[in-house]
Phi, psi and omega in degrees: 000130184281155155306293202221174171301299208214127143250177189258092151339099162233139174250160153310156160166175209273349196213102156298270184352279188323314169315284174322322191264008189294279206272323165312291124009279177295302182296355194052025183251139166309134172233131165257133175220152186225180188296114153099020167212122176259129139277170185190126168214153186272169183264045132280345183107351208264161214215133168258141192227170198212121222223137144247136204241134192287141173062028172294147185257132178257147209273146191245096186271146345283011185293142159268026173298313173216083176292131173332312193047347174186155157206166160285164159221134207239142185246138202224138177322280165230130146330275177301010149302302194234013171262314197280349157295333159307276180341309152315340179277336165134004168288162180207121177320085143015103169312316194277034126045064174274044202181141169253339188241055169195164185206139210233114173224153161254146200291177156286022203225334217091345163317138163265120140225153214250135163285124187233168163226156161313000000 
């Protein structure tokens, strides 16, 4: 017997509202936002949240001076597809590139996440 369904994600960040509509956006997923908190959920229900922290510092990749402590990796078809729509969205491409079958952006908060393909 499982505990629970699912679980839920929440980031820090300087802006729910913006976050939410970020990853809402890219993921095609509903988004709710209230004073200081964003949601995004799949119509499966699974949900990711967005908490705003006054004076948040966005973690500095690949340095570890303000560690990531977690990122997504959202899996995509083609690469060259979907990095200028991201990018359209307001993301901005990683100098650091360690890897050909992923590609490393940051959200509009600073966050790292990978665009992946199998």
């Amino acid at each position: 017997m499982a505990i629970a369904r699912y679980p839920s994600f929440v980031i820090d960040c300087p802006d729910a509202d913006a976050l939410a509509t970020f990853y809402g956006t890219l993921l095609d997923w509903t988004v709710k936002t209230s004073d200081g908190w964003g949601e995004i959920r799949d119509t499966n229900g699974q949900c990711i949240c967005f908490q705003q922290v006054e004076g948040f510092t966005p973690p500095k990749w690949p340095a570890q001076e303000v560690p990531q402590q977690m990122h997504l990796d959202v899996m995509v078809d083609d690469l060259d597809e979907a990095e200028p729509a991201v990018l359209a969205l307001g993301a901005t491409k990683h100098e650091h590139q360690p890897g050909t079958s992923f590609r490393v952006f940051l959200d509009p908060a600073g966050h790292p996440f990978c665009l992946c393909v199998d």
